[in-house]
N, C-alpha and C positions, 0 to 999 in steps of 0.2 A: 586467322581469318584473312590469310591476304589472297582474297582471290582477284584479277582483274576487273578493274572497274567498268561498270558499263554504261554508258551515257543515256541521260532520263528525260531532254526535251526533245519536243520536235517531233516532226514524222521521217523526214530523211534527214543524215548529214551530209554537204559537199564532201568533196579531195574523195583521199582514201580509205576515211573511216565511214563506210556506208551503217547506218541504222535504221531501226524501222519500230513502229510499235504498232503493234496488230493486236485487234480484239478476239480473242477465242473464240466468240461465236459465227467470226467471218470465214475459220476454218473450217467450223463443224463440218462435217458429211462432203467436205472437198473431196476431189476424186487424189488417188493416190496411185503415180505411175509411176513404173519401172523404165526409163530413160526415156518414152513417149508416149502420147496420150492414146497410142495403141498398145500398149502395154498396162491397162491398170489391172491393180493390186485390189482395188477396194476404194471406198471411202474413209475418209477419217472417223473415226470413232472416239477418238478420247486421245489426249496426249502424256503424255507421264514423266512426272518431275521427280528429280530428286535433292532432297532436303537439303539446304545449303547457306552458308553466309555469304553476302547480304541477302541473296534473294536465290530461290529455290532453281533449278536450273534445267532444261529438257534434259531425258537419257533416252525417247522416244517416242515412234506413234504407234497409238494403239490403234489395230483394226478390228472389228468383228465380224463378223458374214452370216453370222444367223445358222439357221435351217443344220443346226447337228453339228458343224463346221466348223475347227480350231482356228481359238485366234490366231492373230499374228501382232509381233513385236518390230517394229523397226525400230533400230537403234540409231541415234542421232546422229551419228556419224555416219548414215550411210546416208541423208540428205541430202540433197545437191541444190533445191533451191526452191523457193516458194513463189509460183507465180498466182495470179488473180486467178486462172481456170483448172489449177490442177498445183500436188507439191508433186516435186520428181524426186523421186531415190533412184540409187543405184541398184539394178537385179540382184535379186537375192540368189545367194550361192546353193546352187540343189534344187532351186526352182520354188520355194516358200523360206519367208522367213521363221523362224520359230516361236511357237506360242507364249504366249502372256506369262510368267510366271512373278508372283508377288517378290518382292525383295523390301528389307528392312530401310525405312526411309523413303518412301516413295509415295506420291500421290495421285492420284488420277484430277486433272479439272473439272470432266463434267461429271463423274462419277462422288467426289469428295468436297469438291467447293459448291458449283452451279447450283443457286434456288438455295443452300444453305443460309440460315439464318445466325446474323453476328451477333454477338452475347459482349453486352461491356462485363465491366471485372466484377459487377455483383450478379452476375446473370441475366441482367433485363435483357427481352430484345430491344436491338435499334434497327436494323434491316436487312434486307434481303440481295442475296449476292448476285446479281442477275447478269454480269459476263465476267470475264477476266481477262486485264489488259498484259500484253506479253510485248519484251524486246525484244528485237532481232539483230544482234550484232556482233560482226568480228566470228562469224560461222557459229556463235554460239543463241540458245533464246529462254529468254529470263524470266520467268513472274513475276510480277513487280507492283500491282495495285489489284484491288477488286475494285467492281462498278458496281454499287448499288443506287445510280438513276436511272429514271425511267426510259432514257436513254438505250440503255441495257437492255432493260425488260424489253424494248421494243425489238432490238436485235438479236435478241435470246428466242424470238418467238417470229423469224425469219421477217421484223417489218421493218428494221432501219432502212439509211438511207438519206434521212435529215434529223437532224438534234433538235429534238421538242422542248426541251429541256433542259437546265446548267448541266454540266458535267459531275459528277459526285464521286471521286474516285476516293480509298482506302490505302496506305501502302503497306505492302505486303509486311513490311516491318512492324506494322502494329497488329497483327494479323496470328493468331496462334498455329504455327502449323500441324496437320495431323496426320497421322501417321495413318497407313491405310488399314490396320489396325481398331486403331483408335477411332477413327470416323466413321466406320460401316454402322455401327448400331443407334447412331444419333444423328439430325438432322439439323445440327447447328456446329458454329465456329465463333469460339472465343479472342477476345480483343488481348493481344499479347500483352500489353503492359498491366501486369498481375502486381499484384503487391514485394512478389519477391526481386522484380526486375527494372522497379522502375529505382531504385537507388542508386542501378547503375547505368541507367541511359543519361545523356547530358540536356540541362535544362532546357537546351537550342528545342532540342526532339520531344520532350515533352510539350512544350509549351506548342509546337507545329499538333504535336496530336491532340492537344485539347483546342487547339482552330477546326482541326477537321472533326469535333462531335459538338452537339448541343445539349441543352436542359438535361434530364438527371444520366446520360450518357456521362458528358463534360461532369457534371457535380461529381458523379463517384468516381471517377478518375481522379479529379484534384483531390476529395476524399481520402483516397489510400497514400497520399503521399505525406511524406514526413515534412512539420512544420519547416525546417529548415529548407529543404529540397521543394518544397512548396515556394515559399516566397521568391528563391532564386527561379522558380520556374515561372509565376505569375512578374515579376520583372520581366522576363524574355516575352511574354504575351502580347498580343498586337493589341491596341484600345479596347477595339469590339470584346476581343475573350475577356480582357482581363473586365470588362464589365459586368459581361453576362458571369463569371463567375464570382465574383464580390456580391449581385445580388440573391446567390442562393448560398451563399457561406454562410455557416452558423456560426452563432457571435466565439463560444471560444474556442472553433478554430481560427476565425478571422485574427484572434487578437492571439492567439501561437502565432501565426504566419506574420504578422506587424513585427512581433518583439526580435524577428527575424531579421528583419529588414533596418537598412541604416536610414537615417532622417532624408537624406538626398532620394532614396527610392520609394521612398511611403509618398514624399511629395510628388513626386513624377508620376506616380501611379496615382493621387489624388487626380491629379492635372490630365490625367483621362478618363475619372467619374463625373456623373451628376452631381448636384448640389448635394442630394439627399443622401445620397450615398458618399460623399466625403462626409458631413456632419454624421453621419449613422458611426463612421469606422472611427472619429476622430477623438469620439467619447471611448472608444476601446485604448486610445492613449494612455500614459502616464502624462499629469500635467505638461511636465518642462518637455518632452520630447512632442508635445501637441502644440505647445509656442512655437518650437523649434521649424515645424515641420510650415505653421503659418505664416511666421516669418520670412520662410522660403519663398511662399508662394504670395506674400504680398507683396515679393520682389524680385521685380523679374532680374534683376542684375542680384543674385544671392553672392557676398563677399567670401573668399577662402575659406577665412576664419571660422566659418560656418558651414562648411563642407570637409571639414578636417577629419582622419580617424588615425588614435594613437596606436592602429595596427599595423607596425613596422619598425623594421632591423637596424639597431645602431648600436656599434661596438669602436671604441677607441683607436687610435693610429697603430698601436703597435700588436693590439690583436693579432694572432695569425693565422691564417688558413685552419689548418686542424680544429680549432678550438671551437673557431665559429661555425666550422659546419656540424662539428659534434654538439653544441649548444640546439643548432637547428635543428638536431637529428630529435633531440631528447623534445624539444618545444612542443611538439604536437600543435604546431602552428597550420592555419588555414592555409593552404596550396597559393591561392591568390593574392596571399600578403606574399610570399617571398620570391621579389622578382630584382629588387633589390638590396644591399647592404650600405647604411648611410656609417660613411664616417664621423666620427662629432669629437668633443671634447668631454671628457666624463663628468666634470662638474657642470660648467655653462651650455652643456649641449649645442658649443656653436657646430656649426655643419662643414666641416672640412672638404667632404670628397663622399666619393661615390663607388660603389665596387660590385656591376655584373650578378649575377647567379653565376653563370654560365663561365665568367672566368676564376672565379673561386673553386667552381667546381673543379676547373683545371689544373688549376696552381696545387705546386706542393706545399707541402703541410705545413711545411716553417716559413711561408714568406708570410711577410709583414703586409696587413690592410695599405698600410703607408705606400707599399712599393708596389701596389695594384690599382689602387684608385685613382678615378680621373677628379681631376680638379680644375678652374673650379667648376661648381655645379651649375645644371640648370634650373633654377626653384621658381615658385609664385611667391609675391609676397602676402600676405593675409590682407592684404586690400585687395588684391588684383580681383575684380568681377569674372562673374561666369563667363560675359563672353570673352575675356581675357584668355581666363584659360582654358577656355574652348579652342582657342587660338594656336594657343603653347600646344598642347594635346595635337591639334593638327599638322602643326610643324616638326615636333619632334616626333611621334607616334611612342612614345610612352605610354606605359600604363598605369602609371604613376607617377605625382611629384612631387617633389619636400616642398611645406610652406613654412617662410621663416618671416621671420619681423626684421626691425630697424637693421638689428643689431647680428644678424644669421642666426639667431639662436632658432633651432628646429621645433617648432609647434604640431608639427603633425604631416600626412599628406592626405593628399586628394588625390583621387580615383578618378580615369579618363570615365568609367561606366557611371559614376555619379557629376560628373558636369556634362559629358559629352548625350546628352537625354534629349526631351525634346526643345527645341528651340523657345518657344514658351510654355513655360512654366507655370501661367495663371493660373485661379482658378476658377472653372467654364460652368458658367453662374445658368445652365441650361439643363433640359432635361436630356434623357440616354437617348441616343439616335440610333 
């Protein structure tokens, strides 16, 4: 999937990366000329994509001309430029281009999308596709959201001109594409993220696609996701989601998706419910991890010691290379613990030193922890407060830190994603806004 990337804000850029993002119903029925507007070809009729990562990509325009009369296919390449009163292509060789013929992977917009209705993953409808927003750039033009505001509907039915209305766009990533196949005998379009796909999108992306749906759109999406990939996904959520879906969770999946989550993220995510809805979810606790989490939040400076997890790598000085990466290989340890390897002492666990991922991975097999690690370390100590090392986390840009006591002995670390949360912490003794 390494196709160039293509830039998504804005309407134009300066220098010399010109873009543009154009609504498909601004082109409809554009006239289509052959090198001047005394040359047309036609009107537009339909443009035609083909299927592509990230986002589906022009191979042409489609003309029709009615009255008995074969179409025609212009190929993208033979474009030259799209102005506001006409696009220009280059003459066709022989005096017509050659007609429409299907090919595998291809879509037509107004033919396959336009007035389609979006289906979330258990089939409901949520809305209607009323234009489609396209880029233009670097001579190439991309599909890359539907409009289902009324926004659209208005320009879909030749009356834009002024925006009545927010903007409501979909991105095509969440969007199932169909094949021209597949989409001639139904008049709807399903939300890509199915049950089989969403394990492998990253939490960032979920959590942005459950912003862009509401009420039982949003529910059955969070729905099909697995308790683990759930909680890491409701973490990423902005306040608003992550409220509006805590109120329609049923109690045990709410309380899978908790046993998910460490004591620092149940409290942050309290710290963006109502009253009613932290006490609802708090009773899904186990006792001590319900102290834990109040504790937190009746203090807004929460110490180390209480942000600790013993998920992480410590092996003795004379360990060496080989052993410890074979030990990790075997671990089936979580990706996000191993970033790095604390050196210690094997009995007292003091914490000697520090050793990389990334230079471990380089090192041959026989060097020594000792002759790799940096020393000494930078740690918190189990006093130091949140906004301490909210501090440390900003300075170093670690993703983690060993917290040690009096003495160095290593108690645990803390996670930059569990102190670096929201500034306060309280708990917002108000209802859901």
């Amino acid at each position: 999937m390494a196709a160039t990337p293509l830039v998504r804000n804005g309407d134009t850029a300066p220098g010399n990366g010109h873009y543009r993002l154009r609504y498909f119903t601004d082109l409809m029925k554009r006239p289509v000329c052959a090198g001047t507007l005394q040359h047309r070809l036609g009107r537009l009729t339909d443009i035609v994509f083909q299927l592509a990562e990230p986002y589906p990509e022009a191979v042409g325009l489609y003309l029709e001309h009615g009255w008995g009369k074969p179409t025609e296919l212009i190929p993208w390449d033979r474009v030259v430029k799209i102005d506001e009163d006409a696009i220009f292509v280059m003459p066709p060789d022989g005096g017509k281009y050659p007609p429409f013929v299907d090919q595998a992977g291809w879509i037509l917009v107004d033919t396959h999308l336009m007035g389609r209705t979006i289906l979330d993953t258990d089939g409901r409808r949520t809305e209607v596709v009323n234009d489609v927003r396209l880029l233009e750039a670097r001579g190439r033009l991309a599909l890359v959201d539907v409009d289902v505001s009324f926004n659209g509907f208005l320009r879909r039915w030749g009356l834009g001109g002024r925006n009545w209305a927010q903007e409501r766009l979909i991105s095509w990533k969440y969007v199932q594409p169909l094949s021209l196949e597949d989409a001639v005998p139904t008049d709807r379009v399903r939300l890509s993220v199915t049950r089989q796909q969403l394990a492998e999108l990253p939490e960032e992306d979920l959590a942005d696609a459950l912003e862009e749906l509401s009420g039982k759109e949003q529910e059955a999406l969070f729905l099909a996701l697995e308790p683990e990939k759930a909680a890491e996904t409701l973490v990423e959520a902005e306040p608003r989601a992550q409220r509006q879906i805590v109120s329609n969770l049923p109690k045990e999946q709410a309380r899978a998706v908790l046993e998910e989550m460490s004591v620092p993220e149940i409290a942050n995510l309290f710290s963006s419910l109502s009253h009613q809805q932290m006490v609802q979810l708090s009773e899904l606790l186990p006792v001590d991890r319900a102290d834990a989490v109040e504790k937190i939040l009746a203090e807004q400076e929460a110490p180390a010691r209480e942000l600790i997890s013993s998920d992480y790598l410590a092996w003795p000085r004379e360990a060496v290379t080989g052993e410890v990466l074979a030990a990790i290989r075997r671990s089936a340890l979580d990706p996000k613990s191993i970033s790095y390897v604390y050196v210690v002492d094997p009995g007292d666990r003091v914490l000697h030193g520090v050793v990389d991922l990334r230079e471990l991975v380089l090192a041959q097999d026989e060097v020594r922890l000792a002759d790799l690690m940096t020393s000494p370390v930078v740690t918190a100590d189990e006093h130091d407060v949140r906004d301490k090392l909210a501090e440390m986390f900003d300075k170093y840009h670690y993703r983690m830190l060993p917290v040690v006591d009096a003495e160095d002995h290593i108690l645990g670390i803390v996670r930059a994603k569990d102190v670096m949360m929201s500034p306060d912490i309280r708990v917002r003794e108000h209802s859901d806004v």
